[in-house]
TORPA-4810 file (N, C-alpha, C, O; in nm, 3 decimals):
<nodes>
NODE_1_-14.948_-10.035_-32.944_-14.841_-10.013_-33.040_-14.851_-9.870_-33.096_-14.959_-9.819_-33.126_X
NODE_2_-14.714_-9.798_-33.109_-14.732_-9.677_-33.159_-14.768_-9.673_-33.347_-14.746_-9.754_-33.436_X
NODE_3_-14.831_-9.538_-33.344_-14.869_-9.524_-33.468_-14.762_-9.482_-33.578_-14.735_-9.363_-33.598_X
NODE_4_-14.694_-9.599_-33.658_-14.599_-9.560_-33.733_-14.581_-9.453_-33.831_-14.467_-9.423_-33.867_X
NODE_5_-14.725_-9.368_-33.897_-14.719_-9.276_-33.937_-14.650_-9.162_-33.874_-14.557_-9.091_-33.915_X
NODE_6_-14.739_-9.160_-33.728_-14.703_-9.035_-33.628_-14.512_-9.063_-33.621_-14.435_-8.968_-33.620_X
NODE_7_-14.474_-9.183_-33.618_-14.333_-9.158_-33.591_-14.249_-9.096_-33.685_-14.166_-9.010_-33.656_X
NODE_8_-14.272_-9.148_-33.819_-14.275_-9.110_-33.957_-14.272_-8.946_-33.961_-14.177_-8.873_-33.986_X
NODE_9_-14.365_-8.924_-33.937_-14.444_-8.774_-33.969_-14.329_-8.686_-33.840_-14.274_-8.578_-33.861_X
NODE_10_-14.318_-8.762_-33.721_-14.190_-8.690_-33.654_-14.061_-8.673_-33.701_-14.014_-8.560_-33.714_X
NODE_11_-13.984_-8.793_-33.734_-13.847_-8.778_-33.769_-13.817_-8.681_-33.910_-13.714_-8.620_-33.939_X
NODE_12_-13.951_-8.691_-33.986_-13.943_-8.587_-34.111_-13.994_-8.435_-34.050_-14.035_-8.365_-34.143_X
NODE_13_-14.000_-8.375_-33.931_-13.993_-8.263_-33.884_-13.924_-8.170_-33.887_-13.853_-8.153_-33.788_X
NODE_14_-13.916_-8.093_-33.975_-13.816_-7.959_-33.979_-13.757_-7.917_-33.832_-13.841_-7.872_-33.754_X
NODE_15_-13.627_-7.924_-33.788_-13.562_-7.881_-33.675_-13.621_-7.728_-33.660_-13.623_-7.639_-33.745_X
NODE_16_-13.677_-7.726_-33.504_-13.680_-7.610_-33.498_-13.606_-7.508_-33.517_-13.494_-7.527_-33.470_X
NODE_17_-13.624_-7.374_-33.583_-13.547_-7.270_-33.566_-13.488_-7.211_-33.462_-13.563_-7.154_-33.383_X
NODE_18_-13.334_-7.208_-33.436_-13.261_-7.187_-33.337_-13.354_-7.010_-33.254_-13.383_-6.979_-33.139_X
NODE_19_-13.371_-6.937_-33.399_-13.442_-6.807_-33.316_-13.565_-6.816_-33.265_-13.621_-6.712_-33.229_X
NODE_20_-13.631_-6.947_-33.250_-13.791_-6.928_-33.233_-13.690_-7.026_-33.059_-13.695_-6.952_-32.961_X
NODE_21_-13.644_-7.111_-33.042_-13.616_-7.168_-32.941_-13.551_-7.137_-32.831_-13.571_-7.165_-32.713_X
NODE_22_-13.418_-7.034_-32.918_-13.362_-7.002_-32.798_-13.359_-6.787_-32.747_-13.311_-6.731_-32.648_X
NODE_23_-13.444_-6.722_-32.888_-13.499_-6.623_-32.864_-13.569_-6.563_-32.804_-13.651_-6.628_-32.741_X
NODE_24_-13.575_-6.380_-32.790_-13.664_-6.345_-32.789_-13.626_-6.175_-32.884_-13.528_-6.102_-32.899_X
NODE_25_-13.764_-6.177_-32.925_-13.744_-6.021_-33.019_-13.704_-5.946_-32.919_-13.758_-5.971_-32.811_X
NODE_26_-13.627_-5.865_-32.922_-13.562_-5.733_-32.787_-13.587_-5.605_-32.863_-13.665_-5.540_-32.794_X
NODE_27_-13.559_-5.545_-32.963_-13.509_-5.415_-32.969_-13.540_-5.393_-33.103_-13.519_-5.494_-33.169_X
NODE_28_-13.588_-5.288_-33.176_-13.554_-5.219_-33.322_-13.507_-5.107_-33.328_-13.558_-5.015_-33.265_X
NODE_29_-13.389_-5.089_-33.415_-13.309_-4.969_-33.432_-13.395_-4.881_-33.507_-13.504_-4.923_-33.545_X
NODE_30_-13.354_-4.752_-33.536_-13.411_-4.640_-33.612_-13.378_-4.729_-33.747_-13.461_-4.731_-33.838_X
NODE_31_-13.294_-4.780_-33.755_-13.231_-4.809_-33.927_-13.310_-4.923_-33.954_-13.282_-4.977_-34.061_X
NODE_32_-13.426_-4.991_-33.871_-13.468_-5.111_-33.888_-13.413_-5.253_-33.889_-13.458_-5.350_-33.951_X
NODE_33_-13.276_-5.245_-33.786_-13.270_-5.374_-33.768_-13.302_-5.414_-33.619_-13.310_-5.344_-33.518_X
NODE_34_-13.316_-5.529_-33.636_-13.392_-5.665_-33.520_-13.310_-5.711_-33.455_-13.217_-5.772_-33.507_X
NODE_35_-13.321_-5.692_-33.301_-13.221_-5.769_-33.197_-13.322_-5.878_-33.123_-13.441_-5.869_-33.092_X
NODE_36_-13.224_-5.985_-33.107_-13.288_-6.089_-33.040_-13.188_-6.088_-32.935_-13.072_-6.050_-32.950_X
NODE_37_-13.252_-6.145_-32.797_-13.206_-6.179_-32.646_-13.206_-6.281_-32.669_-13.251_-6.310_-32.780_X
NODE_38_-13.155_-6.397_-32.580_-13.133_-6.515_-32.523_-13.214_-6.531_-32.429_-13.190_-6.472_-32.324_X
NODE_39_-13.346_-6.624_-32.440_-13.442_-6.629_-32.368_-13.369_-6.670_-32.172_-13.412_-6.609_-32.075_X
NODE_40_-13.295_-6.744_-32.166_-13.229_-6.803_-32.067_-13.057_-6.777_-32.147_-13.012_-6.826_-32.251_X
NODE_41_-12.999_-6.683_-32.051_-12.854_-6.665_-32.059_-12.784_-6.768_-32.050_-12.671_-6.758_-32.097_X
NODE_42_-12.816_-6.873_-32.000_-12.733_-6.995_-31.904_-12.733_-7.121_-32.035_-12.697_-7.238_-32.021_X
NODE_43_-12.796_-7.037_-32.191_-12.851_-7.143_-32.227_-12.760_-7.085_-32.336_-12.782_-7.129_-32.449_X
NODE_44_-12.633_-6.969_-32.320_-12.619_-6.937_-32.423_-12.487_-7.025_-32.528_-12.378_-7.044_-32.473_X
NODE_45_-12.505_-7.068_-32.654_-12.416_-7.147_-32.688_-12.269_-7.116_-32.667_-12.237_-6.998_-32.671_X
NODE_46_-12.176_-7.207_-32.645_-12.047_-7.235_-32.669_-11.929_-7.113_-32.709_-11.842_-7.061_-32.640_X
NODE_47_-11.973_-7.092_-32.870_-11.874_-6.980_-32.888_-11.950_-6.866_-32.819_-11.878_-6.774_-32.779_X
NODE_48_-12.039_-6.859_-32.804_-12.079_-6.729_-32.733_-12.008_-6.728_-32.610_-11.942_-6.633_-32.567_X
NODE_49_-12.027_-6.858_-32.545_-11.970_-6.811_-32.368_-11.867_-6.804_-32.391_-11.806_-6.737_-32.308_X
NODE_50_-11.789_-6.855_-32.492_-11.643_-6.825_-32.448_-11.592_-6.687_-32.493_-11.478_-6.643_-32.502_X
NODE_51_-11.670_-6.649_-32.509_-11.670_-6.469_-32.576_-11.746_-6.379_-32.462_-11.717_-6.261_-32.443_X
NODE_52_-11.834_-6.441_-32.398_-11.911_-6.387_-32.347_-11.821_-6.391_-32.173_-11.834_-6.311_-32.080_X
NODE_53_-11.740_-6.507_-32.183_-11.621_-6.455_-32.050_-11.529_-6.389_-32.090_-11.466_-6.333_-32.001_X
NODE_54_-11.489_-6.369_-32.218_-11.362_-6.287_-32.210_-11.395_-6.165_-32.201_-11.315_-6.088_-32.147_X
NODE_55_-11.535_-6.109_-32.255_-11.544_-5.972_-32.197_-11.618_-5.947_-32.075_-11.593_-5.838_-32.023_X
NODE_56_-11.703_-6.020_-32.017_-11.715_-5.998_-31.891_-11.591_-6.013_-31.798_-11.607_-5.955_-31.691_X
NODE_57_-11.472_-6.077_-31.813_-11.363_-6.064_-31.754_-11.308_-5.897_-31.778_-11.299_-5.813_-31.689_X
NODE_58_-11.278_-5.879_-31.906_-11.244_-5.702_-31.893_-11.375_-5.632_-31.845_-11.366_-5.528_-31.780_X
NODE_59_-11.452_-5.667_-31.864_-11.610_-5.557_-31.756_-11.539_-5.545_-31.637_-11.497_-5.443_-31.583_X
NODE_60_-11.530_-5.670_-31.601_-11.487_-5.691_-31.445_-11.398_-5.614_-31.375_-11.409_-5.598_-31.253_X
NODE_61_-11.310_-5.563_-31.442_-11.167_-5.569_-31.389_-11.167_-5.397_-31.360_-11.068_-5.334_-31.324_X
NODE_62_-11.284_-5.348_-31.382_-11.243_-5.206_-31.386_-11.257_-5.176_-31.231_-11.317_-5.241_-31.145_X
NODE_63_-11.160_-5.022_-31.217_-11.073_-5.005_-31.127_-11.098_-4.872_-31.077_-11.104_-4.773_-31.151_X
NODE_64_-11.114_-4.868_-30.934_-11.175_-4.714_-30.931_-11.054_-4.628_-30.846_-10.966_-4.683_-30.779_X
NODE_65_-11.066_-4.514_-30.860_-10.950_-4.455_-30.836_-10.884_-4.518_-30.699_-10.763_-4.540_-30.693_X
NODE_66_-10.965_-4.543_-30.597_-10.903_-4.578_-30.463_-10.832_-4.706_-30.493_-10.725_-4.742_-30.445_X
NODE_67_-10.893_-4.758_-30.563_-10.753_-4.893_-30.600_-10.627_-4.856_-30.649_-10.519_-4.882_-30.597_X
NODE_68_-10.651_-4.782_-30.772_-10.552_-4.766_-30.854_-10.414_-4.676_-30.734_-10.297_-4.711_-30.750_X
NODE_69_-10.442_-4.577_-30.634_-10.398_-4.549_-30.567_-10.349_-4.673_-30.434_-10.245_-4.673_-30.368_X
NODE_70_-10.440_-4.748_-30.430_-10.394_-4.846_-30.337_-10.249_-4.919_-30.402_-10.139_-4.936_-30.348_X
NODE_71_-10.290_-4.950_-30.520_-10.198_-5.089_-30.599_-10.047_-4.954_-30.617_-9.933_-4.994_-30.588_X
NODE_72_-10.060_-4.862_-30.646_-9.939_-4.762_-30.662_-9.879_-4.757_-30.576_-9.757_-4.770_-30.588_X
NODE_73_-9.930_-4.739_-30.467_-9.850_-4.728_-30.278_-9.794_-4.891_-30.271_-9.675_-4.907_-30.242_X
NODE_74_-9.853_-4.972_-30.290_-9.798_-5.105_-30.266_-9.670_-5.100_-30.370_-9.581_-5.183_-30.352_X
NODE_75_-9.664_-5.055_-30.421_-9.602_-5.137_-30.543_-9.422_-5.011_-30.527_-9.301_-5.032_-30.536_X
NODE_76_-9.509_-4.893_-30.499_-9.420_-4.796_-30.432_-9.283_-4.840_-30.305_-9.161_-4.825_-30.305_X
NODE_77_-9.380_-4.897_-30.210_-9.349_-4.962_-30.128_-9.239_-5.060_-30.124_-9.143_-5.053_-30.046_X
NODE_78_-9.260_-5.155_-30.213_-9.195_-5.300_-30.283_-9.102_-5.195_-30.361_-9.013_-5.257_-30.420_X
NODE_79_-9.097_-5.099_-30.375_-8.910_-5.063_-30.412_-8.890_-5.044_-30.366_-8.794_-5.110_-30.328_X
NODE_80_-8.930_-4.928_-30.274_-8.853_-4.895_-30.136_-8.802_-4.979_-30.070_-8.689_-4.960_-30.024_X
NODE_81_-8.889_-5.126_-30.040_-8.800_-5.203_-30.006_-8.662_-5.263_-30.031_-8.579_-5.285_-29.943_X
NODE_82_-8.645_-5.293_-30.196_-8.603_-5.304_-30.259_-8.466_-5.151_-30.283_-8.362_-5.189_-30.336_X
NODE_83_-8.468_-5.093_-30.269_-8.383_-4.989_-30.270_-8.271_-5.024_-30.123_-8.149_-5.038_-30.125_X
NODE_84_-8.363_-5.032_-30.008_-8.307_-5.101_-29.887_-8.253_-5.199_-29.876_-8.161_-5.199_-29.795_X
NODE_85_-8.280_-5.319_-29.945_-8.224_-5.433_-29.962_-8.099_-5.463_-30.018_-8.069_-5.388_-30.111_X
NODE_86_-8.027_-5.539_-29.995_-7.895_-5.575_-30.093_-7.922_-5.661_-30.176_-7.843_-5.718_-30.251_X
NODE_87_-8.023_-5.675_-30.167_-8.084_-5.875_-30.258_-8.205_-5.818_-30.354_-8.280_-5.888_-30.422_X
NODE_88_-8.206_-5.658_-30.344_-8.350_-5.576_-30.377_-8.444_-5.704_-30.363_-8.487_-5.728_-30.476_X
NODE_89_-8.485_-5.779_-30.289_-8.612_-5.800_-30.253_-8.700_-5.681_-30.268_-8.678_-5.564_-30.238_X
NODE_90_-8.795_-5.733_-30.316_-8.942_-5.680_-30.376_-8.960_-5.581_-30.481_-9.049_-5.500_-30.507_X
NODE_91_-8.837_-5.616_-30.538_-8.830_-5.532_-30.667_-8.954_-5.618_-30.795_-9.024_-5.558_-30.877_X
NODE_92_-8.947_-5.753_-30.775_-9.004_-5.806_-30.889_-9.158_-5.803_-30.816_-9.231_-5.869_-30.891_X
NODE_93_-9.208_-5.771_-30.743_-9.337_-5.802_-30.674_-9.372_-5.680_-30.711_-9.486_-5.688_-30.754_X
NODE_94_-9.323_-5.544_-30.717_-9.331_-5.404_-30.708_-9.368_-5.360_-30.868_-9.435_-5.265_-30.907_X
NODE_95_-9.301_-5.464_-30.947_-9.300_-5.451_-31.078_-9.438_-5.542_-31.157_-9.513_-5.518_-31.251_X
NODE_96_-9.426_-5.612_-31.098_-9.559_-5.705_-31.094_-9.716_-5.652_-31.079_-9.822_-5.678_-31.136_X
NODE_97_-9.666_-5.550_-30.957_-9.788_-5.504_-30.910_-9.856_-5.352_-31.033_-9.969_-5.321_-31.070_X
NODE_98_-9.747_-5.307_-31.053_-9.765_-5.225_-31.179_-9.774_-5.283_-31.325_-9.831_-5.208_-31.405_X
NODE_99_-9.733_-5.391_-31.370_-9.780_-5.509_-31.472_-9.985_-5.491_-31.454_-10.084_-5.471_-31.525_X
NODE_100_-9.955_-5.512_-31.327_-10.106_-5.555_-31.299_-10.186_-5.429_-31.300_-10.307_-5.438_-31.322_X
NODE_101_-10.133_-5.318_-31.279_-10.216_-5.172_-31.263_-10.280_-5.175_-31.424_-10.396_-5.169_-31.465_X
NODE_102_-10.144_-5.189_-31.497_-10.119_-5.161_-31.663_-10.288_-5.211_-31.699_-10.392_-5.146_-31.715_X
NODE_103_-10.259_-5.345_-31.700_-10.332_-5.458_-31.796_-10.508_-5.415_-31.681_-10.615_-5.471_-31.708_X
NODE_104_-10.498_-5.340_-31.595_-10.633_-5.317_-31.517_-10.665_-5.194_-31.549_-10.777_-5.153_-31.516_X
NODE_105_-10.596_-5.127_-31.605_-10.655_-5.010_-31.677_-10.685_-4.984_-31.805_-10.765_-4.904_-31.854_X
NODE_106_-10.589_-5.084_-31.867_-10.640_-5.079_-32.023_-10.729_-5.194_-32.066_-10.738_-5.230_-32.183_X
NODE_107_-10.826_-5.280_-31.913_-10.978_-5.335_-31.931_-11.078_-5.232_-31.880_-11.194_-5.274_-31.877_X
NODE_108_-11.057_-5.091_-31.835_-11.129_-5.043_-31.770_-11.284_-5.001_-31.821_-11.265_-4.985_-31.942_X
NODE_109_-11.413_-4.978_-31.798_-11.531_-4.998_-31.824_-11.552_-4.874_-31.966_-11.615_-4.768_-31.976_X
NODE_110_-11.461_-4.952_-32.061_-11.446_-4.813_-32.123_-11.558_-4.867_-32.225_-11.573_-4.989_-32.229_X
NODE_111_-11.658_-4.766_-32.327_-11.789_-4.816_-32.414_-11.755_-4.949_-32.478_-11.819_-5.050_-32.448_X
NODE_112_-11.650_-4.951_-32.572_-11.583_-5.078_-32.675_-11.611_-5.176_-32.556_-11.697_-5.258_-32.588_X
NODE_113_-11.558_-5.195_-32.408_-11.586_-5.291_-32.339_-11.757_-5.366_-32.331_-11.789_-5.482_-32.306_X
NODE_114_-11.818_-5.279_-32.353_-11.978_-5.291_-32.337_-12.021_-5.348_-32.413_-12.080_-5.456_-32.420_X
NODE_115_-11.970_-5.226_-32.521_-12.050_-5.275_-32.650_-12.016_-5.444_-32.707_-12.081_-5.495_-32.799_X
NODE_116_-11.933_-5.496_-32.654_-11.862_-5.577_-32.743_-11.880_-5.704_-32.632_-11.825_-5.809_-32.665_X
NODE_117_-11.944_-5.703_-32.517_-12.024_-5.785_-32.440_-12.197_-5.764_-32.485_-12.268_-5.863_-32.496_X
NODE_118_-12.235_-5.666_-32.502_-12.374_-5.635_-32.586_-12.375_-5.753_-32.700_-12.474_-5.824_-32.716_X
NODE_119_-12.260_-5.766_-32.774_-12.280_-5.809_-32.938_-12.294_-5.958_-32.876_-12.392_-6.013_-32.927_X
NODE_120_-12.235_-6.033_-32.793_-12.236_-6.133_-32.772_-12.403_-6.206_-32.735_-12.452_-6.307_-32.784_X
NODE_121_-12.463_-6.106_-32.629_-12.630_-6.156_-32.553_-12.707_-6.117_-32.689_-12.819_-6.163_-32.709_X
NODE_122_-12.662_-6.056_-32.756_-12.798_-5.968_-32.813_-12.707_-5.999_-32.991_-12.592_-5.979_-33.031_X
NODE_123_-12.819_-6.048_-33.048_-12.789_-6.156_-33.233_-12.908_-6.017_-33.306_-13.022_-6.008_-33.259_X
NODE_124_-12.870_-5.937_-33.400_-12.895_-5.914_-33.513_-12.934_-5.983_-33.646_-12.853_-6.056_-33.705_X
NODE_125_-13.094_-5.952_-33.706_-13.151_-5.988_-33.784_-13.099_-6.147_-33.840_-13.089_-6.237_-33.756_X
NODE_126_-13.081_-6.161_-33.922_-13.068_-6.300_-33.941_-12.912_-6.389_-33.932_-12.866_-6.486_-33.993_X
NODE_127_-12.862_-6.303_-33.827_-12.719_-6.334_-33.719_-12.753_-6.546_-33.645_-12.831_-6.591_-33.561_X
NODE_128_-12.671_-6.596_-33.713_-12.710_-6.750_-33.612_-12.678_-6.727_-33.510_-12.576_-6.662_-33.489_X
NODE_129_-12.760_-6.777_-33.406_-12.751_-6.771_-33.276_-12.679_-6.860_-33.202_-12.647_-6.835_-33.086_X
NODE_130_-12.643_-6.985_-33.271_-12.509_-7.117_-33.253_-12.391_-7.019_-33.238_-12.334_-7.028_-33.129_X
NODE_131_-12.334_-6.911_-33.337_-12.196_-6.894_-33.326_-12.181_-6.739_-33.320_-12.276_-6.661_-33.322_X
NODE_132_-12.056_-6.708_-33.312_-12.006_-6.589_-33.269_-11.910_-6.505_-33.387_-11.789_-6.492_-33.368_X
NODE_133_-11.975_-6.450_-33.508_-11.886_-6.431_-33.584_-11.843_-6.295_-33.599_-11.947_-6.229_-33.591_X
NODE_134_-11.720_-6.194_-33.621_-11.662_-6.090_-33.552_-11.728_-5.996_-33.697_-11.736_-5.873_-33.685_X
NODE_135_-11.752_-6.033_-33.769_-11.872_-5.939_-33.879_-11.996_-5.933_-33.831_-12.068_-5.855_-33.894_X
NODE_136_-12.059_-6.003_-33.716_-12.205_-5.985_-33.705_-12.148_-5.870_-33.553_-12.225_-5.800_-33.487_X
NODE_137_-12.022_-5.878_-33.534_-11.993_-5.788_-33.400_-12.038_-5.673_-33.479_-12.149_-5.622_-33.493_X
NODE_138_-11.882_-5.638_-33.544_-11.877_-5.532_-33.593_-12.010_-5.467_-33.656_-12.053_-5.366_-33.601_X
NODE_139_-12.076_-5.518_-33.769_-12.209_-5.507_-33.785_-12.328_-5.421_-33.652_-12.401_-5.323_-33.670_X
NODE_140_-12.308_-5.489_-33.548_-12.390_-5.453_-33.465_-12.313_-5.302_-33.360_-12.366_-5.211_-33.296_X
NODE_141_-12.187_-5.336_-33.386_-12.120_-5.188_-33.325_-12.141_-5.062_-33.388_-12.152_-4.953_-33.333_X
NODE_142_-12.146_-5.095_-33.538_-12.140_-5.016_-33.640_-12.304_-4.947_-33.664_-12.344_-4.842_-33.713_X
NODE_143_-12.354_-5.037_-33.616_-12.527_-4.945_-33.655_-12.576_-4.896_-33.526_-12.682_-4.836_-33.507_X
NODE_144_-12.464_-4.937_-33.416_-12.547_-4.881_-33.269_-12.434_-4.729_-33.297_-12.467_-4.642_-33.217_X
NODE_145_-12.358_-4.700_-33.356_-12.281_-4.581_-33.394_-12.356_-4.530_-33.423_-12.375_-4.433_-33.349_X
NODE_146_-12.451_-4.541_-33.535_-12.500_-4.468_-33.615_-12.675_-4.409_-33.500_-12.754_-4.320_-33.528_X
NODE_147_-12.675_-4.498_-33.385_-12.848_-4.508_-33.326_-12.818_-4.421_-33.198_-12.878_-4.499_-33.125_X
NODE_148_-12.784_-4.344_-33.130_-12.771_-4.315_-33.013_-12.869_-4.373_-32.883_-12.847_-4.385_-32.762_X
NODE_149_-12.987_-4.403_-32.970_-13.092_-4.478_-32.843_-13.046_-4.597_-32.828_-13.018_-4.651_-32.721_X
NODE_150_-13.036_-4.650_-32.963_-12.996_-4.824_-32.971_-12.808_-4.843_-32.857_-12.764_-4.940_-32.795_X
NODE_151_-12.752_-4.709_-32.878_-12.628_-4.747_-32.827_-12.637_-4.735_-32.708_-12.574_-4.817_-32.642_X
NODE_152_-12.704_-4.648_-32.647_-12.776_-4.647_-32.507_-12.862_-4.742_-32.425_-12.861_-4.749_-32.303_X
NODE_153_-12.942_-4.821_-32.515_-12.988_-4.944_-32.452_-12.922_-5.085_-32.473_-12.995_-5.183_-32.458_X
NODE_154_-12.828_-5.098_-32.496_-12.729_-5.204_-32.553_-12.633_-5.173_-32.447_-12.636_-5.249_-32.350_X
NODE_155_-12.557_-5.088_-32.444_-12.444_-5.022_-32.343_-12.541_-5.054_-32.180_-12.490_-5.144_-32.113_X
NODE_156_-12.634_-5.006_-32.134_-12.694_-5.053_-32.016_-12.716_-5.207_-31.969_-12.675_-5.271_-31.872_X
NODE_157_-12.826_-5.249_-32.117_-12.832_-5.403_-32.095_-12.695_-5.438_-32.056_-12.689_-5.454_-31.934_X
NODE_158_-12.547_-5.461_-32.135_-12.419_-5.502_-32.123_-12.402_-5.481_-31.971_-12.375_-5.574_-31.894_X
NODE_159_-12.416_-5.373_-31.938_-12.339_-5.300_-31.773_-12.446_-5.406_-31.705_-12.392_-5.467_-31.612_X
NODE_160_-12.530_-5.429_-31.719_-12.643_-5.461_-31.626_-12.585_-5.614_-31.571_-12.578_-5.654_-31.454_X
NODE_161_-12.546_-5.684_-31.699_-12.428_-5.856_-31.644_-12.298_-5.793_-31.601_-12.194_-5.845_-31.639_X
NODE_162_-12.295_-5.688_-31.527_-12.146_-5.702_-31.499_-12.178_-5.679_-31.340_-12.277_-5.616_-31.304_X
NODE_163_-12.075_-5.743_-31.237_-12.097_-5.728_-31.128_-12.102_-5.564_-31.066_-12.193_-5.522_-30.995_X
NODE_164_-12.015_-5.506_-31.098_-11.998_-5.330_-31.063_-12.115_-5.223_-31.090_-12.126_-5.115_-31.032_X
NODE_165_-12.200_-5.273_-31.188_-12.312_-5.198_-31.295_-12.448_-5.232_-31.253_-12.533_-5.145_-31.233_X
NODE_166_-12.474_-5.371_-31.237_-12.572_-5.446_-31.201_-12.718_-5.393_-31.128_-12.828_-5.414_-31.179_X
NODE_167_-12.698_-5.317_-30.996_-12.810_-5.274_-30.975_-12.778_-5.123_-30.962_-12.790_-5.051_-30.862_X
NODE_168_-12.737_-5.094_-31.080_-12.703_-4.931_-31.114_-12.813_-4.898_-31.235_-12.804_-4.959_-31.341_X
NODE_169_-12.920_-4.795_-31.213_-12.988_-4.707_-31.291_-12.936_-4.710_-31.440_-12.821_-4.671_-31.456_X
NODE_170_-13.015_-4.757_-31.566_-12.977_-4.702_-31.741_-12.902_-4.556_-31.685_-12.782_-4.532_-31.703_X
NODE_171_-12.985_-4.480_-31.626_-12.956_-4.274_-31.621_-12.813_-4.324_-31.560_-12.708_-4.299_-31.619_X
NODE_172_-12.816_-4.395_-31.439_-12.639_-4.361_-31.357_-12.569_-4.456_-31.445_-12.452_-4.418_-31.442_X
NODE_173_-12.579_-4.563_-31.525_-12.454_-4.606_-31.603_-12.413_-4.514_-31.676_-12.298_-4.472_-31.664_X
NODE_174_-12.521_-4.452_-31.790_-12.506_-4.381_-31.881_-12.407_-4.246_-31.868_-12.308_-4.215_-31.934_X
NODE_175_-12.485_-4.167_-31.740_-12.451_-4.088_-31.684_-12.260_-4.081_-31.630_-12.197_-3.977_-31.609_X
NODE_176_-12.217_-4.203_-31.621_-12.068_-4.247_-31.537_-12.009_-4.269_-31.666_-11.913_-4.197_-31.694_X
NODE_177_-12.062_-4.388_-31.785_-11.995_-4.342_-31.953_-11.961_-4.226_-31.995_-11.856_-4.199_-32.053_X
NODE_178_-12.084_-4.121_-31.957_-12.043_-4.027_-32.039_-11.958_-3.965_-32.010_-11.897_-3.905_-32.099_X
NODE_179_-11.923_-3.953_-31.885_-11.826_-3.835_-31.817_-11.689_-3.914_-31.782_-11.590_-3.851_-31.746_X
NODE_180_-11.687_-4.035_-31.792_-11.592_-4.109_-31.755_-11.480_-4.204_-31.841_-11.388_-4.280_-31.810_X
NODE_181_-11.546_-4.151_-31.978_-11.496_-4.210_-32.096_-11.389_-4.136_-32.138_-11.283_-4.196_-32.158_X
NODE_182_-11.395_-4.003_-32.158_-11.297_-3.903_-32.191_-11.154_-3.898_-32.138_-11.050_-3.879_-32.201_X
NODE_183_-11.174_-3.921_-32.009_-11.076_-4.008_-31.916_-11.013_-4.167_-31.940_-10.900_-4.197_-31.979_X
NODE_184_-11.109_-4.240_-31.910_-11.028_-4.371_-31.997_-10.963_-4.396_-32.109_-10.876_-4.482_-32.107_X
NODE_185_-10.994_-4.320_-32.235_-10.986_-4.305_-32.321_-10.818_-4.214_-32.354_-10.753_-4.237_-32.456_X
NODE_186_-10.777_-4.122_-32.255_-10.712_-4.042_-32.212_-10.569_-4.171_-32.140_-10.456_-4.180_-32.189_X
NODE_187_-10.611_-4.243_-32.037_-10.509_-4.304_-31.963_-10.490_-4.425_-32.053_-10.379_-4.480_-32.056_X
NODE_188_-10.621_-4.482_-32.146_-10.552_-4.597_-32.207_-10.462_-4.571_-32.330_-10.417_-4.667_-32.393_X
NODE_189_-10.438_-4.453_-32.364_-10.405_-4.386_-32.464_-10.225_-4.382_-32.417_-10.127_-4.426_-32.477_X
NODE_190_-10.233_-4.329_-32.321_-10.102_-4.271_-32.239_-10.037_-4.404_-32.181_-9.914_-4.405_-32.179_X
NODE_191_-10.106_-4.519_-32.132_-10.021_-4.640_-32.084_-9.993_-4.690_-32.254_-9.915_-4.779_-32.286_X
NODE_192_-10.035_-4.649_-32.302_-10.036_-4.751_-32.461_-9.888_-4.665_-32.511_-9.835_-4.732_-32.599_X
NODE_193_-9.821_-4.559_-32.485_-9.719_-4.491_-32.501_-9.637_-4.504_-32.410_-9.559_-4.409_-32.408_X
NODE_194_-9.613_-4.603_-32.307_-9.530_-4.610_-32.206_-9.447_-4.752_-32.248_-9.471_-4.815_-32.350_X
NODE_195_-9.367_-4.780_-32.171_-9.247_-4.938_-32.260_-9.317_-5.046_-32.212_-9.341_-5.152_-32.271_X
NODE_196_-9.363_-4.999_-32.048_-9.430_-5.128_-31.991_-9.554_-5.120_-32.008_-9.613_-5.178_-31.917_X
NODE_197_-9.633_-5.069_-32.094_-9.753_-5.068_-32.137_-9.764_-5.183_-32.204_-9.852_-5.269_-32.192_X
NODE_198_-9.632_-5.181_-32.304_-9.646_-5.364_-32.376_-9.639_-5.487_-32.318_-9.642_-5.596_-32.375_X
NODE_199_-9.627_-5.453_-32.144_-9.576_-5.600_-32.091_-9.695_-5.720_-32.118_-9.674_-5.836_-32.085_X
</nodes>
């Protein structure tokens, strides 16, 4: 027969702490705050994954020039057809296909994309690790502003879950941000001033 104390003495057990279970200490900023990892990613809660696909979906989607030139010729194409046609066949496919350029360039691997997959794996000081709240984001965007190391190892970790980044060098992600941002930053700026930018 079991020992009814011991069962006793169990059910009155303080629930473990979500950061001792599903943690691990990762990182300290210059400013002294504490990042915790997700010991097992696969283990990460609920609102997280569903945050944690919507920006690995924009990670994803970025687009390197030979596409963006591919999807333009197609889409080029599909009027031309359409110019030929009496029924303009492939006018709406042509238009479609530039819908799709739009919304693939303004996910492109631009920092905000990173950083904001970073905030999701990686919980700040006494941040619950159950949920996903857009003050512990901001919070954590806002002091990796202020850290250039911290924004540098946060921005890599992020690239590192994305399929395109993955077995790419901290130096060559970093290295492709830096020079490649000025530019994104530039075209998402300019589709954001166009009519079908709002589609």
């Amino acid at each position: 027969m079991k020992n009814p104390l011991k069962k006793l003495r169990n059910l009155l057990k303080k629930p473990e702490d979500p950061k001792k279970s599903l943690l691990v200490r990762t990182y300290k900023d210059q400013n002294g705050h504490i990042y915790y990892r997700f010991k097992d990613p696969r283990e990460i809660p609920g609102p997280r994954l569903r945050m944690a696909e919507k920006c690995m979906t924009e990670a994803d989607l970025s687009i390197t020039a030979e596409d963006g030139i591919e999807l333009v010729e197609l889409a080029i194409s599909k009027f031309e057809q359409a110019v030929r046609s009496k029924k303009f066949e492939g006018f709406s496919e042509g238009l479609a296909i530039l819908v799709e350029l739009v919304r693939r360039f303004r996910a492109l691997a631009e920092e905000h994309t990173f950083l904001n997959l970073a905030t999701v794996y990686f919980t700040i000081d006494d941040e619950d690790p159950l949920f996903y709240l857009s003050s512990y984001r901001q919070k954590k965007i806002d002091a990796w502003e202020m850290d250039d190391n911290a924004k540098s190892f946060f921005l890599s970790r992020a690239a590192e879950r994305t399929g395109f980044f993955s077995n790419i060098s901290d130096l060559d992600i970093l290295t492709y941000l830096k020079k490649e941002q000025p530019n994104l930053e530039k075209i998402t700026d300019y589709l954001s001033k166009r009519t079908f930018g709002n589609l």
